[in-house]
N, C-alpha and C positions, 0 to 999 in steps of 0.2 A: 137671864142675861140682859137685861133691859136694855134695847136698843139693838143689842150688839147681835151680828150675826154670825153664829159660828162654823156654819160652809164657807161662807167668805172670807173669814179669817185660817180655815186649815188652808183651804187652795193658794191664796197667799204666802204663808209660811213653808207649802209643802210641795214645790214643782211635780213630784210623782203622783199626786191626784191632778190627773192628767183629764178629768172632763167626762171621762167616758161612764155610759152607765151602766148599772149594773141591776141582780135581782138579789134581792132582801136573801140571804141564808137561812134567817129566824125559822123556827119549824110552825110552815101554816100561815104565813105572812108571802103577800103576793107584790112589797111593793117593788118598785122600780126605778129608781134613783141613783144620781150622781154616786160616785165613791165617797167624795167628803160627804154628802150629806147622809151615805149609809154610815158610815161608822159613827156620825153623832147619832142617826139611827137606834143601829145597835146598840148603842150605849145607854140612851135615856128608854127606846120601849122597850127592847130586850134584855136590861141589864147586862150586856156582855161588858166583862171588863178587858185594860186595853191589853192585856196580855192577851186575851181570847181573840180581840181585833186583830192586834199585830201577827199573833197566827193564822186568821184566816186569811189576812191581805197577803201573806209569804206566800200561803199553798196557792193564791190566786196566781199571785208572778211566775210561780214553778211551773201552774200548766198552761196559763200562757205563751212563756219562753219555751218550752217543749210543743207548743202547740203550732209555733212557730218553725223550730225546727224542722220538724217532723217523727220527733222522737214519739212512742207510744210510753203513757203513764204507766 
């Protein structure tokens, strides 16, 4: 992407990567990283494709907003 940074450009475009961090889902991967910069993550060392992202980012906000709640999973 020469030059171009592509956490700074999802956070940009995408107000819900909202800054906060998070841990790598990969199986055996420890890292620890913003939300944008997991999902470019995922996608270039795990090969997750975005429909695999876009699922995991959902189930993220589902137990979030239940976790919020106080609803149990």
């Amino acid at each position: 992407m020469q030059g171009r940074r592509p956490t700074k450009d999802l956070e940009a475009f995408f107000d819900c990567l909202d800054g906060t961090v998070r841990a790598c889902p990969g199986e055996g991967c420890r890292k620890v990283i913003t939300l944008a910069a997991l999902i470019v993550h995922l996608n270039d060392a795990h090969r997750w494709s975005r429909e695999q992202i876009a699922a995991w980012v959902a189930d993220e906000r589902v137990s979030a907003r239940e976790a919020g709640s106080g609803v149990a999973p």
